[in-house]
C-alpha positions as CSV (number, residue, x, y, z in Angstrom):
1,X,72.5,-5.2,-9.0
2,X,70.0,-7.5,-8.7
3,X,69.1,-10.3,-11.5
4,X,65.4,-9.8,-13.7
5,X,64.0,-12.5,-15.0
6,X,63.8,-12.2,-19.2
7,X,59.5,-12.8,-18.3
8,X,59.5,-9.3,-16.3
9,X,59.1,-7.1,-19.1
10,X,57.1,-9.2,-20.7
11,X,54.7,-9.8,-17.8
12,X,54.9,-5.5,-17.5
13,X,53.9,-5.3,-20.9
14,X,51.1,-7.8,-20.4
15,X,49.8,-6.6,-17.4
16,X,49.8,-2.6,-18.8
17,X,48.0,-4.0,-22.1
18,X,45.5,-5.3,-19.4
19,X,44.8,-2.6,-17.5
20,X,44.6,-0.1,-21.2
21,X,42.2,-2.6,-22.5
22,X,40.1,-2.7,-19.0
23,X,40.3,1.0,-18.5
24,X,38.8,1.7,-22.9
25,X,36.0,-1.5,-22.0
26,X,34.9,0.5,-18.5
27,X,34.5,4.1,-20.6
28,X,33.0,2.5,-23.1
29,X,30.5,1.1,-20.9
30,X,30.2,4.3,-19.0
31,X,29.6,5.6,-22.4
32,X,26.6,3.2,-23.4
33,X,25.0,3.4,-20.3
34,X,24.7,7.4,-20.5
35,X,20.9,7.9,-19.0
36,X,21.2,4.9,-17.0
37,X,21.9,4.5,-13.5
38,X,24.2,1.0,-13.0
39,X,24.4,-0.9,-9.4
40,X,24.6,-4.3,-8.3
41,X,21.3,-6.5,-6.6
42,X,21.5,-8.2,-3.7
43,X,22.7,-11.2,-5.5
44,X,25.7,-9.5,-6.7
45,X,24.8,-9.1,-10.4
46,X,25.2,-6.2,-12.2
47,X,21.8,-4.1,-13.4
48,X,20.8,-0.8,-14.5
49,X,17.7,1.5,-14.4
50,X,17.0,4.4,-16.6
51,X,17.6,8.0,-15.5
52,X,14.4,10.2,-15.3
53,X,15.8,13.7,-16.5
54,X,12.3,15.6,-17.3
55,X,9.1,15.5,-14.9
56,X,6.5,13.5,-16.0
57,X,3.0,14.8,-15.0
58,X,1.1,11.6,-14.4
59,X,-2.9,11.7,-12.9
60,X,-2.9,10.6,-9.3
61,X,-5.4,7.4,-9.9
62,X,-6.2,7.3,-5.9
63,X,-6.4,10.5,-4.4
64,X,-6.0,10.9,-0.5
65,X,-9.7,10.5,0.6
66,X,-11.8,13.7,1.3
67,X,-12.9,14.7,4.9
68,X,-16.8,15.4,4.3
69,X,-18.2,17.6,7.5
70,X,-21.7,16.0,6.4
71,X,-20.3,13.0,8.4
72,X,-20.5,12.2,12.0
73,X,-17.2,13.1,13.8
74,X,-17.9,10.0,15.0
75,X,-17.1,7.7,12.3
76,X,-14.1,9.9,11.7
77,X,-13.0,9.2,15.1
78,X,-13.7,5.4,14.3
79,X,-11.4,5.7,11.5
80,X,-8.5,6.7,13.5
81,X,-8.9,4.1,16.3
82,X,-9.2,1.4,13.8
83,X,-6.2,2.8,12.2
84,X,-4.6,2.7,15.0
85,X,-5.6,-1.0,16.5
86,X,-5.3,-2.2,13.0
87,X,-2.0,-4.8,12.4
88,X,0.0,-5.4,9.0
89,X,-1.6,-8.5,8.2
90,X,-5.1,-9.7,8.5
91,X,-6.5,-12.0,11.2
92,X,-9.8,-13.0,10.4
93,X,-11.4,-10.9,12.5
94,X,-12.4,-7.5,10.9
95,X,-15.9,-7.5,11.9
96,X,-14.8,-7.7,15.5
97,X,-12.3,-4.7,15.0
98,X,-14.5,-2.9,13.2
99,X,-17.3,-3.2,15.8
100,X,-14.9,-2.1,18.6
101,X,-14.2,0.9,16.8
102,X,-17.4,2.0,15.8
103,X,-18.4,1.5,19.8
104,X,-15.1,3.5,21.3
105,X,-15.9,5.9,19.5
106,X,-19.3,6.4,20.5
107,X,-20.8,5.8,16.7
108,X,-23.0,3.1,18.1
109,X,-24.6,2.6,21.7
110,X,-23.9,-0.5,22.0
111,X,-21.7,-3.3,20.4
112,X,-23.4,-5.1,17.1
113,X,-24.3,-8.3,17.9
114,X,-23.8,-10.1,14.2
115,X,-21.5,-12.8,13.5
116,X,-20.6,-12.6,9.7
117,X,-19.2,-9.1,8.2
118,X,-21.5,-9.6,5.2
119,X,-24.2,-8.8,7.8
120,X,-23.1,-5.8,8.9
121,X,-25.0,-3.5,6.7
122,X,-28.3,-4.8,7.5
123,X,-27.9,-4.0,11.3
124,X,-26.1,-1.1,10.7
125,X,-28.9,0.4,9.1
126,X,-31.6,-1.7,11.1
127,X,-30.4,-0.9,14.8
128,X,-28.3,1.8,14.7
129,X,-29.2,4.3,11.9
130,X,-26.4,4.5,9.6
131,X,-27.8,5.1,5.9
132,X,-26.4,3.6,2.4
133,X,-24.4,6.0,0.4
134,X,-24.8,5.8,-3.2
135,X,-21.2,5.1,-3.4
136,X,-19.9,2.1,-6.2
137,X,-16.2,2.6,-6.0
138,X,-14.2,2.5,-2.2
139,X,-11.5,5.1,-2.9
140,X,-14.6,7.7,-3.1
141,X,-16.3,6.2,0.4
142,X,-15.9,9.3,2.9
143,X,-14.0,9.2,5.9
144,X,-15.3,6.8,8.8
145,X,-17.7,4.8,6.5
146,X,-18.1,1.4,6.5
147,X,-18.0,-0.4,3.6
148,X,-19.2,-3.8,3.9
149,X,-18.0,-6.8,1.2
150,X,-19.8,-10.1,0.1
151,X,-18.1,-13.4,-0.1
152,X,-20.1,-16.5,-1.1
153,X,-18.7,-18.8,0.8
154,X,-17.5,-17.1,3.6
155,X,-18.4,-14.1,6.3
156,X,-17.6,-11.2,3.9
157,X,-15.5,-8.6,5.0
158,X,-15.8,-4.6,6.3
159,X,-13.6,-2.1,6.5
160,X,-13.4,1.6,7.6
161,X,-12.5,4.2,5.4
162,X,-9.5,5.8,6.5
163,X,-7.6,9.2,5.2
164,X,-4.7,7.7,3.7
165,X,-6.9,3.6,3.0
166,X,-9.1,1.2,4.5
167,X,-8.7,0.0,8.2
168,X,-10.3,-3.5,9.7
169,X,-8.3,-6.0,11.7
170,X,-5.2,-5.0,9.5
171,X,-4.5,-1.3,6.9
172,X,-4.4,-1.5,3.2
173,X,-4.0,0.9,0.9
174,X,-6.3,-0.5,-1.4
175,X,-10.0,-1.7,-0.8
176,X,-11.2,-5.4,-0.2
177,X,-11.5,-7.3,-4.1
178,X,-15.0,-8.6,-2.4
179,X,-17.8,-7.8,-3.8
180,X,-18.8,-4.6,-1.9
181,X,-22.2,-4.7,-0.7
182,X,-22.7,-0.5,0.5
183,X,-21.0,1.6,1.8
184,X,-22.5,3.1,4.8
185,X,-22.7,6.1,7.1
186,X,-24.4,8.4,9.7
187,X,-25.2,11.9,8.5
């Protein structure tokens, strides 16, 4: 029969009062955290969220925008293919994306010749007929409008209304913080 050391059963009893008093300190955090949802972050400390149990009817603050048939198709079309051509981040060039929009789709004849974005309205409405909506707040700007921004020091900025947010050189879901100037359209 083989020896036991006399610190066995006393290491036994040590490690079972361990794993009792771990196993009442886990259920009693289980407990506390009833209506919360524990994980870890990505740096490996431990965090919890609350449950949501009950539905919690909440007014949608920007609604999807509205397709109005008033509009030219055109500008609609616009939208898409600046949606489309648009990139994640900005490049300093939305006039020019804009402009090549607007003239793939056939919304103007020929492309704008204007440097600054803050200019676009004026020849918008000079050369190629587009009209100024009485429009204050961007999330209410039709489909395939422009709305054009001011900037003091700089060119400005324009974007096009898109279904799901605004479209220039890159997409946003929320409008330019510019000043906006108009928003403009062809009926």
């Amino acid at each position: 029969m083989p020896k036991t050391s006399p610190l066995a059963p006393c290491l036994i009893a040590i490690f079972a009062f361990g794993l009792l008093f771990a196993t009442a300190a886990h259920g009693q955090l289980v407990e506390s955290a009833k209506g919360k949802f524990i994980f870890k972050d990505a740096n490996g400390k431990t965090d919890s969220a609350e449950i949501v149990t009950t539905y919690q009817p909440k007014k949608i603050v920007h609604p999807i925008a509205k397709l109005e048939h008033s509009i030219d198709p055109k500008l609609m079309r616009a939208a898409t293919i600046a949606q489309e051509r648009a990139h994640a981040h900005s490049r300093e060039q939305c006039w020019h994306y804009v402009k090549e929009a607007l003239l793939a789709s056939g919304a103007v004849n020929s492309y704008p010749k204007t440097v600054n974005a803050k200019d676009a309205a004026k020849e918008l409405v000079s050369s190629y007929g587009f009209k100024k909506l009485p429009v204050r707040d961007p999330y209410k700007a039709p489909v395939g409008s422009v709305l054009v921004y001011n900037n003091k020091k700089g060119a400005g900025h324009v974007e096009i209304r898109t279904k799901s947010g605004f479209a220039s050189d890159f997409r946003s879901k929320i409008p330019s913080p510019r000043p906006l100037i108009g928003v403009y359209t062809k009926l």
